[in-house]
C-alpha positions in Angstrom: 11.7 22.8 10.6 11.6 20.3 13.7 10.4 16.6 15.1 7.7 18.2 17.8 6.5 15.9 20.6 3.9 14.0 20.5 1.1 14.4 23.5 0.2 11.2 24.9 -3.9 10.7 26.3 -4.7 12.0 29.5 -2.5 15.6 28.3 -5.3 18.4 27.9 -4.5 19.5 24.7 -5.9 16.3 23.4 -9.2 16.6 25.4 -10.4 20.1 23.7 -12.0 21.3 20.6 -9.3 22.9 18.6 -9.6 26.5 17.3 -10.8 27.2 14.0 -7.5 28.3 11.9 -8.2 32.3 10.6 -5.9 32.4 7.3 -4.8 29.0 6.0 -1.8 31.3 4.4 -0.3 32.3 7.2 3.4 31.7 8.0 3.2 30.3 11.2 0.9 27.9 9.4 2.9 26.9 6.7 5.9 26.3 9.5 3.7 24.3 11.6 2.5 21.6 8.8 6.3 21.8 7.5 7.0 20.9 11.1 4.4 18.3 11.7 5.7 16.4 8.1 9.2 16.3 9.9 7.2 14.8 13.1 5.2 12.1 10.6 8.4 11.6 8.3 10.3 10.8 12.0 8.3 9.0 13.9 5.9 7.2 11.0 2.3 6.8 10.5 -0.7 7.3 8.2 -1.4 10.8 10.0 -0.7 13.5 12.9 -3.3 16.1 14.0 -2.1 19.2 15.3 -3.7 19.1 18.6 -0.9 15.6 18.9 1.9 18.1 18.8 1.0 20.6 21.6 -0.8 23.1 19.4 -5.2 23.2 19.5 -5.8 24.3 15.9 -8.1 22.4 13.4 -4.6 21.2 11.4 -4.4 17.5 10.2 -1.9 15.7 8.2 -2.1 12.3 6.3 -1.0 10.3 3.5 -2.5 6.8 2.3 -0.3 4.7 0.4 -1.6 2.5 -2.3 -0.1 -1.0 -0.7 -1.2 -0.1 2.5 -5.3 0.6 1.0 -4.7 -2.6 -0.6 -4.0 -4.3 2.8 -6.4 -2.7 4.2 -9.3 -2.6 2.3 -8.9 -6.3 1.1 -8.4 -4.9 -2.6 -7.2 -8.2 -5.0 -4.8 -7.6 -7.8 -3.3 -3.7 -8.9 -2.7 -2.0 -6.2 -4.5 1.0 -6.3 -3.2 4.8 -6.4 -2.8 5.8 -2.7 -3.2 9.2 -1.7 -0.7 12.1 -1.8 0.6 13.7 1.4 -2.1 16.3 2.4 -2.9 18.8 4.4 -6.6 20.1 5.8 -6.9 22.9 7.3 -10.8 23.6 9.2 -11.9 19.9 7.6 -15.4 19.1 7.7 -16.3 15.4 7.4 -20.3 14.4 6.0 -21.4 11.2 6.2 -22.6 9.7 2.8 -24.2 6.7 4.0 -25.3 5.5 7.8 -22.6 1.8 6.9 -20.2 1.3 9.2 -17.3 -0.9 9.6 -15.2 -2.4 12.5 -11.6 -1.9 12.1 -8.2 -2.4 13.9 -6.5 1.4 14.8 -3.8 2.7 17.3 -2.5 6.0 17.6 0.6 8.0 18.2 -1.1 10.0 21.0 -1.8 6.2 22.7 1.4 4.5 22.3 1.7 0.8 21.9 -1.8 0.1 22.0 -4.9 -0.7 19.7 -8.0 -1.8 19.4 -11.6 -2.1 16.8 -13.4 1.2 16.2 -16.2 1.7 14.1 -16.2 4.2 11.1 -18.3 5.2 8.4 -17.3 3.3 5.3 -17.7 6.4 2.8 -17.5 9.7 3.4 -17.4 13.5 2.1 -14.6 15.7 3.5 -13.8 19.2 2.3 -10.8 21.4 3.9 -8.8 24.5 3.4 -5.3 23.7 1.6 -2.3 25.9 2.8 -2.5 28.2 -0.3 -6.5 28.6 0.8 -8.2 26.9 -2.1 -10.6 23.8 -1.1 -9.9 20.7 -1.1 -13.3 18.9 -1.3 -13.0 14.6 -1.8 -14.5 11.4 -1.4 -13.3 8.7 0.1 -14.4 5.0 1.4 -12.7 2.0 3.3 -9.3 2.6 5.0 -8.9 6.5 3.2 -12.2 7.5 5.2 -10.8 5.7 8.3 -7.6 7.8 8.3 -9.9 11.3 7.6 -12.1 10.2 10.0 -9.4 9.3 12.9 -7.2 12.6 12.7 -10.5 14.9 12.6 -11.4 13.5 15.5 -8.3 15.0 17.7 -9.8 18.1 16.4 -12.7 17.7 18.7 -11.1 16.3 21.9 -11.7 12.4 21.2 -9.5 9.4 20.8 -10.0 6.6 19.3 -10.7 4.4 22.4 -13.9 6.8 23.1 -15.0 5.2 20.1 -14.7 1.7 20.6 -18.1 -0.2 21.4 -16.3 -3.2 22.9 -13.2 -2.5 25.3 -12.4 -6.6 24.9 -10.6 -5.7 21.3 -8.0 -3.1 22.8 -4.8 -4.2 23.6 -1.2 -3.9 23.2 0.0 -4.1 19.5 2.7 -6.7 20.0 0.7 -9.2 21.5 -2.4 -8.8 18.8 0.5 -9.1 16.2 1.7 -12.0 18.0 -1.4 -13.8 18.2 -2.7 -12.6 14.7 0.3 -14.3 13.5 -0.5 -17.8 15.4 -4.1 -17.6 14.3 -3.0 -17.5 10.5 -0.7 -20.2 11.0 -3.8 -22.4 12.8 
């Protein structure tokens, strides 16, 4: 197992659509996503696409934890269950509804920055698991915004080719900065 490095934007591999992966079973499968956890476990993050580490398959990697949905999604009270560590191998995302919803995102392929990207609020997902059974799931709020930002390496786009309004990008410490002045206001 290793920590791969991470591509930055502007690097090709992030520009293309990856290649579909033939057998989800496969060794040099298995060793990738065992590599890209060490990558995520090392350098943090909700997820990692394989296309991030040098490699143009359709390979993503995420986890949601329940605090973090909580945060994210505004939840009051329990904190709900987060979702396990898991890998999708060829995902397919549908739509189940045209909603959208603005939220804050950066990205270990765009170092130090972030801005607000739009992202449908529930969606369908299915995916091959490594031992080749389908993973098929629904999910809405931050868990669909996670889904929806790693699949999107898969086909060459970043999250700042999403954003409809280039005013909200900026660098994370100063939004943090700021954020923090606004709540205290």
């Amino acid at each position: 197992m290793a920590i791969l490095k991470i591509a930055r934007m502007g690097h090709p591999v992030l520009k293309r659509v990856a290649a579909p992966v033939l057998d989800p079973t496969a060794p040099e499968i298995h060793k990738l996503i065992n590599d890209m956890l060490d990558t995520l476990s090392d350098i943090g993050g909700a997820g990692l696409a394989a296309p991030q580490v040098h490699v143009p398959l359709r390979v993503v990697i995420f986890h949601v934890p329940g605090a973090r949905l909580a945060r994210e999604d505004g939840t009051d009270g329990e904190v709900p269950a987060g979702v396990p560590l898991t890998a999708l191998i060829n995902p397919e995302i549908q739509p189940l509804s045209d909603e959208q919803i603005d939220g804050l995102e950066a990205c270990l392929s765009v170092p130090g920055l972030a801005g607000m990207v739009p992202r449908f609020r529930h969606i369908r997902y299915r995916a091959l698991a490594p031992d080749g059974s389908v993973i098929e799931r629904e999910a809405s709020g931050f868990h669909a915004r996670v889904v929806q930002h790693e699949c999107d390496h898969l086909d060459g786009i970043l999250y700042p080719m999403r954003m409809r309004d280039m005013s909200s990008l900026g660098f994370v410490e100063e939004l943090r900065r700021f954020e923090d002045r606004q709540a205290e206001d």
